[in-house]
C-alpha positions as a printed NumPy array, in Angstrom:
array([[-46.839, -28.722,  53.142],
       [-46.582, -29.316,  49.506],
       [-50.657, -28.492,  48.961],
       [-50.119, -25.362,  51.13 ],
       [-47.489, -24.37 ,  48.755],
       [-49.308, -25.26 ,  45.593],
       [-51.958, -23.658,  46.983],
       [-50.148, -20.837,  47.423],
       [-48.975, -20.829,  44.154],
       [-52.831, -21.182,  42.406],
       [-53.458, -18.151,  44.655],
       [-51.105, -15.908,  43.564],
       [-52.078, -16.493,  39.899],
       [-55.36 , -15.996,  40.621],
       [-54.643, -12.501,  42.662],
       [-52.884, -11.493,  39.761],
       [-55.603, -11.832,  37.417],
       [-57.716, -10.734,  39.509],
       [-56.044,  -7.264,  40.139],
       [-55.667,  -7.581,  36.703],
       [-59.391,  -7.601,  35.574],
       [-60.013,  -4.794,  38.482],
       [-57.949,  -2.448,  37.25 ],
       [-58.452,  -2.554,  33.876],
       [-61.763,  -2.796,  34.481],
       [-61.053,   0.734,  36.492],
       [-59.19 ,   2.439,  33.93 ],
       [-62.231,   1.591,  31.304],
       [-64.233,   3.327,  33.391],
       [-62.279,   6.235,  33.655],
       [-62.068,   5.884,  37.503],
       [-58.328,   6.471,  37.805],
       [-58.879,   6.149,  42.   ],
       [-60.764,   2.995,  41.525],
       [-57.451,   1.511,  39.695],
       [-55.199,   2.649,  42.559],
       [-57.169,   1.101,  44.589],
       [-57.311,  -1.999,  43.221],
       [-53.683,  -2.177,  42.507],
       [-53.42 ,  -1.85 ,  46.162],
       [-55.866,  -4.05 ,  46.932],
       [-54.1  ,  -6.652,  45.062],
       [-50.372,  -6.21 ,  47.072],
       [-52.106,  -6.454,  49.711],
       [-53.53 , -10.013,  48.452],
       [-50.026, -10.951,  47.396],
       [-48.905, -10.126,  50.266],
       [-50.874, -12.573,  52.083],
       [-49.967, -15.232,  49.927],
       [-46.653, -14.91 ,  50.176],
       [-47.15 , -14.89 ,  53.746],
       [-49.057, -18.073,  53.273],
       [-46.48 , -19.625,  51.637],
       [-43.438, -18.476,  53.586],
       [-45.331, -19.833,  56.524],
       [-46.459, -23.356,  55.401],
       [-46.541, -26.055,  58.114],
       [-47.7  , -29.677,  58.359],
       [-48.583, -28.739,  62.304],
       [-51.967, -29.072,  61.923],
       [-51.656, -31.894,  59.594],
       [-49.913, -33.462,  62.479],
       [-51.688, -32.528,  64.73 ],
       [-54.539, -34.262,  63.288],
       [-52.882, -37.579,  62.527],
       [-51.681, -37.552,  66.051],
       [-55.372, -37.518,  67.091],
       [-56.655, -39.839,  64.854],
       [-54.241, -42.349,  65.598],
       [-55.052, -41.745,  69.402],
       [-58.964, -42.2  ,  68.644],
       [-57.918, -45.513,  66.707],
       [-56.427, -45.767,  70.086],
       [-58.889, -45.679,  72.198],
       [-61.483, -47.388,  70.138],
       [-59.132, -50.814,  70.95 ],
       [-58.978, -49.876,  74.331],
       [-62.523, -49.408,  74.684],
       [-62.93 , -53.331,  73.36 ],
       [-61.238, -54.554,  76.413],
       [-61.884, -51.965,  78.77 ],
       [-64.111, -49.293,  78.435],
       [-62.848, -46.586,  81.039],
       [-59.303, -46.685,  80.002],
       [-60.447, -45.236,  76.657],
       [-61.561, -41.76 ,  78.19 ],
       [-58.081, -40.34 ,  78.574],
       [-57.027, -41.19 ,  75.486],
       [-60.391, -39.803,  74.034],
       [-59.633, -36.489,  75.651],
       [-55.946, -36.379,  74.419],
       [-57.55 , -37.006,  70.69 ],
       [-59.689, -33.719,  71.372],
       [-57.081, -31.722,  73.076],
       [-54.976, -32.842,  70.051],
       [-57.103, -31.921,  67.225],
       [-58.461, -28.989,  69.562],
       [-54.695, -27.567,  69.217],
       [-53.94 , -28.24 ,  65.804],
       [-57.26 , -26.682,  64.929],
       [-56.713, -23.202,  66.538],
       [-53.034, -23.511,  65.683],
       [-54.245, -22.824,  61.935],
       [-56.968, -20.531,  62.751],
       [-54.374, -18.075,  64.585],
       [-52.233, -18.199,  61.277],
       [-54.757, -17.277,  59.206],
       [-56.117, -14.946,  61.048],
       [-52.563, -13.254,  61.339],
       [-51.724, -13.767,  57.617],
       [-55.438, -12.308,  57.073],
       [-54.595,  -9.428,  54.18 ],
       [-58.133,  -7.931,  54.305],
       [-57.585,  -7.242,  57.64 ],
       [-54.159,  -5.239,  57.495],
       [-56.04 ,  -3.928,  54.507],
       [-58.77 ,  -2.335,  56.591],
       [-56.145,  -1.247,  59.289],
       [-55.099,   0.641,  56.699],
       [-57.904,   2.425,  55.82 ],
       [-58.907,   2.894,  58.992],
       [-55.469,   4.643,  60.349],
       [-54.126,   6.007,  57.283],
       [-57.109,   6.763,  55.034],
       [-56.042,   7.574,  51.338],
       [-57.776,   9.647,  48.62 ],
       [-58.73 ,   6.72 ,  46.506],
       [-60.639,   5.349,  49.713],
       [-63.615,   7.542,  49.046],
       [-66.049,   6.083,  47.008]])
């Protein structure tokens, strides 16, 4: 939880200077639409960070301990007895399985492109042309 948040952190300096560089880089070229949008562009990428960070879990990071230790598991049980070791080989997948999509569903929610293109694609704006 403390790398998600650190992460987090990097992120958000980094989406500053990048809306930074993108609108000045905007403004140079006299394209006072292009700097609009790339000051919304980057809310929209702090946004998701924050959304990242609010949001931190160790889930999945459990999730996948859990597993491994039930693949260290079954990799003793298979020693001794080698058909005992299936269920606890499919509890290590369904395990992992679960922690894996639980992650891919938060991103996928926290996802600012895509409430970015929602955006443009319900409420279209006049710096969107271009």
């Amino acid at each position: 939880m403390l790398g998600q948040a650190t992460s987090g952190v990097d992120a958000s300096i980094a989406s500053a200077v990048q809306t930074r560089e993108e609108i000045s880089a905007a403004i140079g070229e006299g394209d006072v639409a292009g700097a609009v949008s790339a000051a919304e562009k980057g809310l929209f990428r702090q946004a998701g960070v924050s959304a990242d960070i609010l949001t931190a879990t160790p889930f999945a990071a459990v999730s996948d301990t859990l597993a491994d230790g039930l693949g260290a598991g079954a990799h003793v049980v298979e020693a001794v007895a080698p058909g005992a070791a299936a269920p606890l080989r499919e509890a290590e997948q369904v395990t992992r399985q679960v922690g894996e999509t639980w992650e891919a569903d938060r991103e996928s929610l926290l996802d600012p492109e895509r409430y970015y293109g929602l955006r443009r694609e319900h409420l279209p704006m006049p710096w969107d042309q271009g």
